[in-house]
GUTI-798659 format. One line per 3 residues: for each residue x, y, z of N, C-alpha, C, O, CB. Coordinates in nm, 2 decimals, decimal comma. Last residue first. Glycine has a CB too. Example, Ala and Ser with C-alpha at 12.3 -4.5 7.8 and 13.67 -1.06 7.14 Angstrom:
2
1,28/-0,22/0,71/1,37/-0,11/0,71/1,29/0,00/0,79/1,34/0,11/0,80/1,41/-0,06/0,57 | 1,32/-0,57/0,78/1,23/-0,45/0,78/1,32/-0,33/0,78/1,42/-0,33/0,85/1,13/-0,45/0,90
END
This chain:
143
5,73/10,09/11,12/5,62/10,13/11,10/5,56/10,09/11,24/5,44/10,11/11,26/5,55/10,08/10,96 | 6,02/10,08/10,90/5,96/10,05/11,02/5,84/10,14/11,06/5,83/10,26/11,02/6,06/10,07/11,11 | 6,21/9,92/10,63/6,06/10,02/10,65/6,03/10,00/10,79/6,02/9,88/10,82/5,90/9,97/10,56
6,46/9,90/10,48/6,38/9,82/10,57/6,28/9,96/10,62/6,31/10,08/10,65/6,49/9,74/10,70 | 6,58/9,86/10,13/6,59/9,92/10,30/6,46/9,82/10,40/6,41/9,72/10,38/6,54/10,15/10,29 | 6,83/9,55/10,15/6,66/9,63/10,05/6,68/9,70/10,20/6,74/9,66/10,31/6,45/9,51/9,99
7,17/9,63/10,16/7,08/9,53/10,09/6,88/9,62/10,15/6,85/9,74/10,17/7,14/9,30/10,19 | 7,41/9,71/10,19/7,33/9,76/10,22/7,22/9,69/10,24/7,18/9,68/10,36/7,32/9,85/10,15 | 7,58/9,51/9,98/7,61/9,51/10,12/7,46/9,58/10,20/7,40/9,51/10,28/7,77/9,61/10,13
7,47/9,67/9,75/7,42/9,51/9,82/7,46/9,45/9,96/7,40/9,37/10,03/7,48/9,40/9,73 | 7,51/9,89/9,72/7,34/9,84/9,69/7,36/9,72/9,76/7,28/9,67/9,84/7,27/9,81/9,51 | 7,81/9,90/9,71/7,75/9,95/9,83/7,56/9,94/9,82/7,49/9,98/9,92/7,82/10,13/9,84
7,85/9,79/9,50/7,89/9,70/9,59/7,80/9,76/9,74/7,76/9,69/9,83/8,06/9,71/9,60 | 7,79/9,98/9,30/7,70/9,89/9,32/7,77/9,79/9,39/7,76/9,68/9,34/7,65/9,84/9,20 | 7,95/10,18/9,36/7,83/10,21/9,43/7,71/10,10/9,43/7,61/10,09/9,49/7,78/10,32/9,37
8,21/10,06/9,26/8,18/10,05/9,45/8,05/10,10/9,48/8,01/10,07/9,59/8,28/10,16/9,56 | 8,18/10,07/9,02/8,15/9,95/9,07/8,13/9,93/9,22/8,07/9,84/9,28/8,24/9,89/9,04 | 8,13/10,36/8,99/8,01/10,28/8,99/8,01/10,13/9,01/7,91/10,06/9,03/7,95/10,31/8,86
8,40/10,41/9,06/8,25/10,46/9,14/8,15/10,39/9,14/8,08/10,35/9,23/8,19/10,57/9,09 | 8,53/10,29/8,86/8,54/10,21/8,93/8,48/10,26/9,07/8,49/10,19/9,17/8,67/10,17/8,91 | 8,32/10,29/8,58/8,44/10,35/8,63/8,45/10,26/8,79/8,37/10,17/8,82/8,41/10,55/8,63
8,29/10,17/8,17/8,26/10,11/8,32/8,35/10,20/8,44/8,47/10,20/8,41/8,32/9,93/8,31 | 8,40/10,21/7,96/8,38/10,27/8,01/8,31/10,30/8,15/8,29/10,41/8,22/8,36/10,30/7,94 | 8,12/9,93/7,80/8,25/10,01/7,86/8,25/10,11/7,88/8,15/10,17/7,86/8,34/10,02/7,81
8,03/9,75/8,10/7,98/9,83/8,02/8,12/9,86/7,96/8,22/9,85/8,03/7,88/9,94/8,08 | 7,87/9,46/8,29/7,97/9,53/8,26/7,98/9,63/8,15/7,90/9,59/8,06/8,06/9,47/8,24 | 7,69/9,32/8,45/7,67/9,47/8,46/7,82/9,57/8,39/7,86/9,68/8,42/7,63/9,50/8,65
7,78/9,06/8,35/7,63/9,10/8,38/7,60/9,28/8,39/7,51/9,34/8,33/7,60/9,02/8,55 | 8,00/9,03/8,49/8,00/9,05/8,32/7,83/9,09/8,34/7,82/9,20/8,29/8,05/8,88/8,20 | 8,03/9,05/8,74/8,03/9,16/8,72/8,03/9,20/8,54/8,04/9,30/8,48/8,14/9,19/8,80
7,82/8,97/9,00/7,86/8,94/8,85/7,87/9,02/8,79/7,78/9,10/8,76/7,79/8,87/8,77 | 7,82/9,01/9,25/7,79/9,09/9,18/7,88/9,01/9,07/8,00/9,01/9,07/7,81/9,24/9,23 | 7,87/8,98/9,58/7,74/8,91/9,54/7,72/8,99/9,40/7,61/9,05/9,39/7,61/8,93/9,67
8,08/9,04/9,72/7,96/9,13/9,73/7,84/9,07/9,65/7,73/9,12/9,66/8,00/9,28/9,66 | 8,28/8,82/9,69/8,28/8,93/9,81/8,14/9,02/9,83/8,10/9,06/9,94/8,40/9,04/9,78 | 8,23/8,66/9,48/8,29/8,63/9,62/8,21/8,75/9,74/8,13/8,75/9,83/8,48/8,66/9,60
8,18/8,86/9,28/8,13/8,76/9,28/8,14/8,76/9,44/8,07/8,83/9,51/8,18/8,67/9,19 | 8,45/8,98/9,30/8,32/9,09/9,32/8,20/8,97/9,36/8,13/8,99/9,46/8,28/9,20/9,14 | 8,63/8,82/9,26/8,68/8,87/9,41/8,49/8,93/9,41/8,41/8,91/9,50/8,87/9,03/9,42
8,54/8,71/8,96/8,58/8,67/9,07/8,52/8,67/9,24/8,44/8,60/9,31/8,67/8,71/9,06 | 8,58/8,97/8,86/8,49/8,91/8,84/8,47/8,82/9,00/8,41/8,85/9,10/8,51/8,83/8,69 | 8,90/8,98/8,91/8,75/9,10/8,95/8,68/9,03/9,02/8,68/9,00/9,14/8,65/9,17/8,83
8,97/8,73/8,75/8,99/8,75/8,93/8,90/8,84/8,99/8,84/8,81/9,10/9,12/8,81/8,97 | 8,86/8,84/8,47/8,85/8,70/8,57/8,89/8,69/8,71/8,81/8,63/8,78/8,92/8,58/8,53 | 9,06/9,04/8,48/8,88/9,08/8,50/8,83/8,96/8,54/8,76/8,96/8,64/8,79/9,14/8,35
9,29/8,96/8,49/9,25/9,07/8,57/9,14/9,05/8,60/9,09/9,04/8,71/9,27/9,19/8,52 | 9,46/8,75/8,34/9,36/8,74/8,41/9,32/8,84/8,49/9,30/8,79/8,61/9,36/8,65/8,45 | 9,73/8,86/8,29/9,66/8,80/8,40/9,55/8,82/8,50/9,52/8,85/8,61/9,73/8,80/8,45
9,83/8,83/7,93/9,71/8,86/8,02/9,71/8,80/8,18/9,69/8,67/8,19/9,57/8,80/7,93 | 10,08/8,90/7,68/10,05/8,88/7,86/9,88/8,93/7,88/9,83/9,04/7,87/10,20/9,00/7,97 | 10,14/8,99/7,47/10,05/8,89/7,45/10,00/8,82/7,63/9,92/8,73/7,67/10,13/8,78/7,33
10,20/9,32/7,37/10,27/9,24/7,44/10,08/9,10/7,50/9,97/9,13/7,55/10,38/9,37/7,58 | 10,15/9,48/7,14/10,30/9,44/7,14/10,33/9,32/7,27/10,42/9,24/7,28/10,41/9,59/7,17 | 9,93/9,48/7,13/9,99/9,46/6,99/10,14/9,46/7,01/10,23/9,45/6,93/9,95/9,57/6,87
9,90/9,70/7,40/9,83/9,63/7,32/9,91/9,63/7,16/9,95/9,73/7,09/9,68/9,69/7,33 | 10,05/9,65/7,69/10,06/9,74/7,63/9,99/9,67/7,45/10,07/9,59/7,39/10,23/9,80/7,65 | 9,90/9,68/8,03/9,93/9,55/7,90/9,95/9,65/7,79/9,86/9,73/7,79/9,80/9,41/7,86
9,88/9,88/8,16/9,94/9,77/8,23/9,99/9,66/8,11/10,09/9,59/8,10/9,83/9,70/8,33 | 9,66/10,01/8,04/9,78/10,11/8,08/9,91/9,99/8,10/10,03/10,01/8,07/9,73/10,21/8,24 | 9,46/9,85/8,01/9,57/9,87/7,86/9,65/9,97/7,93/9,72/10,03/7,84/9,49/9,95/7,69
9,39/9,87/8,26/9,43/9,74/8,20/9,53/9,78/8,11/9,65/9,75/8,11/9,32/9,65/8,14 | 9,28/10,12/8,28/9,38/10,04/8,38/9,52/9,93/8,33/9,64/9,91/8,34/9,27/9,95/8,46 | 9,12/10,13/8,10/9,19/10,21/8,10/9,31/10,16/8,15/9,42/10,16/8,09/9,14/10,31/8,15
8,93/9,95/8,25/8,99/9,86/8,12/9,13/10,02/8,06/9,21/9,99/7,98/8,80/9,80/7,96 | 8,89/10,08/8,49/8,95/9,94/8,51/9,02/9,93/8,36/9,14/9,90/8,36/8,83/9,82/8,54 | 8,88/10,41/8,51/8,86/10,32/8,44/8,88/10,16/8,42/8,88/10,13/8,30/8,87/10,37/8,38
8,83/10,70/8,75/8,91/10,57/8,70/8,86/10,47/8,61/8,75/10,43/8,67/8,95/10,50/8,80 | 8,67/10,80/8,92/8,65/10,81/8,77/8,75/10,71/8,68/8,74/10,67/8,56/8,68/10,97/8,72 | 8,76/10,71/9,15/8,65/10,71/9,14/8,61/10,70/8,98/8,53/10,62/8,93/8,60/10,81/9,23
9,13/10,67/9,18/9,01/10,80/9,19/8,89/10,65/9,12/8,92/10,54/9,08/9,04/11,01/9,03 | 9,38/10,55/9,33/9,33/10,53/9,20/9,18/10,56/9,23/9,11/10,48/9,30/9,37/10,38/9,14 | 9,57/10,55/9,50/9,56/10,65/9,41/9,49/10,64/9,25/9,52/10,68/9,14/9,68/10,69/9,41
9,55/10,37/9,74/9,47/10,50/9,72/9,47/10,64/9,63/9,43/10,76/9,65/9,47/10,54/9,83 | 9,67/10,16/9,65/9,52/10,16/9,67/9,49/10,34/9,65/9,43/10,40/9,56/9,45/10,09/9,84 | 9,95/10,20/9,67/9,92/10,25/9,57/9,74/10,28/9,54/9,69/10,36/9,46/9,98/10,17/9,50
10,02/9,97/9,88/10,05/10,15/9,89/10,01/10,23/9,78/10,03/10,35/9,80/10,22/10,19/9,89 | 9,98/9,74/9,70/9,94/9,78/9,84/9,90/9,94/9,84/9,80/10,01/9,82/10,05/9,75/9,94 | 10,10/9,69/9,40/10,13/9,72/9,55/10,06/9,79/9,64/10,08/9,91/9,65/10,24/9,77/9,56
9,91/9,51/9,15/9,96/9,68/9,22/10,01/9,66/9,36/9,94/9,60/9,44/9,80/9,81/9,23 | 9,72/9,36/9,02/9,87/9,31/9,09/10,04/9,49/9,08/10,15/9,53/9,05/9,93/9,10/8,92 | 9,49/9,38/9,03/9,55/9,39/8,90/9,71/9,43/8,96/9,78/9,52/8,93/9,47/9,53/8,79
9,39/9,25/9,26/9,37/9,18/9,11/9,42/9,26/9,01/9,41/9,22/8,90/9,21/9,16/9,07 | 9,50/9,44/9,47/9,54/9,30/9,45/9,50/9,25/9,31/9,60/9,21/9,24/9,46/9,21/9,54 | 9,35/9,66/9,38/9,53/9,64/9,34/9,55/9,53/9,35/9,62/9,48/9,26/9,65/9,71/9,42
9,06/9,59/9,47/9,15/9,62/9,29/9,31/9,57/9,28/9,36/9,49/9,21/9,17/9,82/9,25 | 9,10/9,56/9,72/9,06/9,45/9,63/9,11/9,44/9,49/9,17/9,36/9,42/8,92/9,46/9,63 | 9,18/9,82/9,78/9,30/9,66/9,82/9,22/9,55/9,71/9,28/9,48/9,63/9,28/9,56/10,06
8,93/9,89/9,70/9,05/10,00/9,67/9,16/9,84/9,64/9,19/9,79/9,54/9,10/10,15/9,84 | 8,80/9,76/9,91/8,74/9,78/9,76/8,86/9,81/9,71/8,90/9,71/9,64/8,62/9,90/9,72 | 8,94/9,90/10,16/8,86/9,75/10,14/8,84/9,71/10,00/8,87/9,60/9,97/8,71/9,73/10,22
8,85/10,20/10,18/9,01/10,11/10,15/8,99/9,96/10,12/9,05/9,92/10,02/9,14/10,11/10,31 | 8,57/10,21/10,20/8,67/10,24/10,02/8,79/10,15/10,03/8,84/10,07/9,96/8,75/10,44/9,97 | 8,57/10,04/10,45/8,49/10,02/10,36/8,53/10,02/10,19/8,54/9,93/10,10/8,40/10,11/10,40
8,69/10,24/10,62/8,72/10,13/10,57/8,67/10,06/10,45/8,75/10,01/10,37/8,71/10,07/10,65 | 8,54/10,49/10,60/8,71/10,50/10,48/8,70/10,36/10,50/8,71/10,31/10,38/8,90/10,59/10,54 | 8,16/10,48/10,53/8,34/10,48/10,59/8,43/10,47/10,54/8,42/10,42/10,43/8,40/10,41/10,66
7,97/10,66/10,36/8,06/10,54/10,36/8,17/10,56/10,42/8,26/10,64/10,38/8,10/10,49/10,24 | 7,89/10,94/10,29/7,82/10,82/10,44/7,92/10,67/10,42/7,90/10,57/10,50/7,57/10,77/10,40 | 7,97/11,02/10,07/8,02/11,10/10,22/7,98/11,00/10,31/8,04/10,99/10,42/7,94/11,26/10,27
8,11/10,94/9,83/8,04/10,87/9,90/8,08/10,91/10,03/8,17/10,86/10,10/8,05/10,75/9,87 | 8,24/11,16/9,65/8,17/11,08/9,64/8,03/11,03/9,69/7,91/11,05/9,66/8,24/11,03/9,66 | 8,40/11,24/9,90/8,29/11,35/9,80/8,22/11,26/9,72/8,10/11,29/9,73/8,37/11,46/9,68
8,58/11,02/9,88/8,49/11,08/10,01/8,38/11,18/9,96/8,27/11,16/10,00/8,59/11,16/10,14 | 8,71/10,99/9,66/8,61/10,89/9,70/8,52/10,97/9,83/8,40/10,97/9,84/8,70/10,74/9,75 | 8,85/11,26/9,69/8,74/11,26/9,59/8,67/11,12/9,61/8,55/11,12/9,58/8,79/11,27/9,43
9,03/11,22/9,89/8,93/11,28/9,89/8,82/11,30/9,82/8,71/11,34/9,86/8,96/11,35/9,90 | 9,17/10,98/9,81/9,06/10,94/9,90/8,98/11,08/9,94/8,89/11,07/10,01/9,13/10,87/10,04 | 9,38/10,96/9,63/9,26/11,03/9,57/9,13/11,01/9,68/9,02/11,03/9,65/9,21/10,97/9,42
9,70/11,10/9,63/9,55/11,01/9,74/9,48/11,06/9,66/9,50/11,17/9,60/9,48/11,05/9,93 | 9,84/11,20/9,31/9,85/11,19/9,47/9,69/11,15/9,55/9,58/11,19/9,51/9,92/11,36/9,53 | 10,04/10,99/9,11/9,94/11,10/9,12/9,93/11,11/9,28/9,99/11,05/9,36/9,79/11,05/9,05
10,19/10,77/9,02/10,28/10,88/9,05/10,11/11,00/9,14/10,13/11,06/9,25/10,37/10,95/8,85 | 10,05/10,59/8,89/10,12/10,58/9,03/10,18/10,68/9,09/10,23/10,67/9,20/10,22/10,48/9,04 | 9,94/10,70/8,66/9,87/10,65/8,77/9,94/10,66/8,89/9,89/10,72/8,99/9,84/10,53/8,76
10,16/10,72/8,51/10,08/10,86/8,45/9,99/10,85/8,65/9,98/10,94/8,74/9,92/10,81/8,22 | 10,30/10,51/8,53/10,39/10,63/8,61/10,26/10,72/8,64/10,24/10,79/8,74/10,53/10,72/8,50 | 10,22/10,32/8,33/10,19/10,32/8,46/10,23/10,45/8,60/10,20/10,46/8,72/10,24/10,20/8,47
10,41/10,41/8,11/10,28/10,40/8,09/10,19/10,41/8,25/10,11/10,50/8,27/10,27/10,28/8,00 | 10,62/10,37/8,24/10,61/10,48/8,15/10,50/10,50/8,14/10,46/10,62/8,15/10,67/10,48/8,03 | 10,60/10,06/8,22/10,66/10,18/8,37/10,65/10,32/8,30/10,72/10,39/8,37/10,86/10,16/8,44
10,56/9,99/7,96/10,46/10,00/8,07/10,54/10,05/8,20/10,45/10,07/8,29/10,38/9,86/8,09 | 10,80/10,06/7,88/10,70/10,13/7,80/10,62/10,09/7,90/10,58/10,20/7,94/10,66/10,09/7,64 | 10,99/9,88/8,03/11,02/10,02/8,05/10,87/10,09/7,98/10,83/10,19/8,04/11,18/10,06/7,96
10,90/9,63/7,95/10,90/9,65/8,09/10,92/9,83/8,06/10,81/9,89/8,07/11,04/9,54/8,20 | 10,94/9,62/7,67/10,81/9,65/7,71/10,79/9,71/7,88/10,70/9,78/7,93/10,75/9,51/7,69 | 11,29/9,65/7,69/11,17/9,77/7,64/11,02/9,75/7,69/10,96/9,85/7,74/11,17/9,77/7,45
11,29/9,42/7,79/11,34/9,50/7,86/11,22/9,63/7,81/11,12/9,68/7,86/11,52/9,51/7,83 | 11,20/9,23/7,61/11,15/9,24/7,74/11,21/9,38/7,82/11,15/9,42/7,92/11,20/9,11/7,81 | 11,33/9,28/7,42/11,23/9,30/7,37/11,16/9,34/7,54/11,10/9,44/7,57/11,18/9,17/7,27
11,64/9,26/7,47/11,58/9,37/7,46/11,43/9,40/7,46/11,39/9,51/7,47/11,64/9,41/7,38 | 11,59/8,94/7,53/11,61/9,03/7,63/11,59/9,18/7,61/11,53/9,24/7,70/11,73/9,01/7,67 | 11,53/8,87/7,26/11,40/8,83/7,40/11,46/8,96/7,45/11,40/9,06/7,44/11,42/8,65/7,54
11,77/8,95/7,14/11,65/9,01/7,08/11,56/8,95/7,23/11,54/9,05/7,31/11,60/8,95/6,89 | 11,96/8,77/7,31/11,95/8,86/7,34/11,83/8,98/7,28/11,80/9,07/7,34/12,07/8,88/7,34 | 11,87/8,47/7,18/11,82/8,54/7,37/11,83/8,65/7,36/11,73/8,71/7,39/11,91/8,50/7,52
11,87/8,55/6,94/11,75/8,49/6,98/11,75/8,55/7,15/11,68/8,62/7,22/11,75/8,29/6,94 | 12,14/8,52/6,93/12,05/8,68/6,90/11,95/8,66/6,93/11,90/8,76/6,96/12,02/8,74/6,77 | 12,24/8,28/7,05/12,26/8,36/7,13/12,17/8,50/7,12/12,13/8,57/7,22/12,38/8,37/7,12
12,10/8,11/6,80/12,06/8,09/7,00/12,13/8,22/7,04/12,04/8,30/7,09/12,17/7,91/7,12 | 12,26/8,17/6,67/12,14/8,16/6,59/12,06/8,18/6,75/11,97/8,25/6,79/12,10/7,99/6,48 | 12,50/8,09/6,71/12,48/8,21/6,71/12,32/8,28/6,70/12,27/8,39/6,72/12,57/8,24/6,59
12,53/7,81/6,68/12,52/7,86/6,84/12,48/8,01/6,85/12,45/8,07/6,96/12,68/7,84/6,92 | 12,58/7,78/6,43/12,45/7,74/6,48/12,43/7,81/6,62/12,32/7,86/6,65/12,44/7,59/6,49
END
């Protein structure tokens, strides 16, 4: 009977082990790349760097990236690209809540529901350019 328990833990443990390795393999393609803060700046030449790094921290926090990594994730980037890079689909049943925290932090922070304007293929330019409509907020006419 006791045997029945031990293949059981050790099948978990290879299973876990392998997924952990297939998404570090998978996540490498990203983390490995180099600043992309020049192409945010080509981007958006009148936006300060604080401003991208601020958005940038926002992401890696909600999709639970280290810090040091904000700035290698480009403008053309894809969140749900992101996601299935991170969750590897049909093999592994983990969700944390990514796009509910987004959602969330975007809500919170910039005033932007973000199921409201979500698309796919959604990039993560066009989520900072619609962070940067509202922070901005209506121009102002002087006359």
């Amino acid at each position: 009977m006791w045997w029945h328990i031990i293949v059981l833990v050790l099948v978990s443990v290879v299973f876990a082990a392998v997924t952990d390795f297939l998404e570090r393999v998978r996540l490498r393609k990203l983390l490995d790349r180099p600043c992309a803060g020049i192409r945010w700046h080509r981007r958006f030449p009148d936006v300060p760097h604080a401003k991208i790094r601020e958005f940038l921290r926002m992401f890696v926090t909600v999709f639970a990236f280290d810090e040091r990594h904000s700035c290698k994730f480009a403008p053309d980037d894809q969140p749900m690209a992101i996601y299935q890079a991170r969750h590897i689909p049909h093999l592994t049943i983990d969700d944390d809540m990514e796009f509910e925290s987004l959602d969330e932090m975007m809500e919170t922070r910039y005033g932007i529901d973000l199921y409201s304007v979500w698309r796919d293929g959604i990039t993560l330019g066009e989520l900072f350019a619609m962070t940067r409509r509202t922070e901005e907020g209506p121009e102002v006419v002087l006359g």
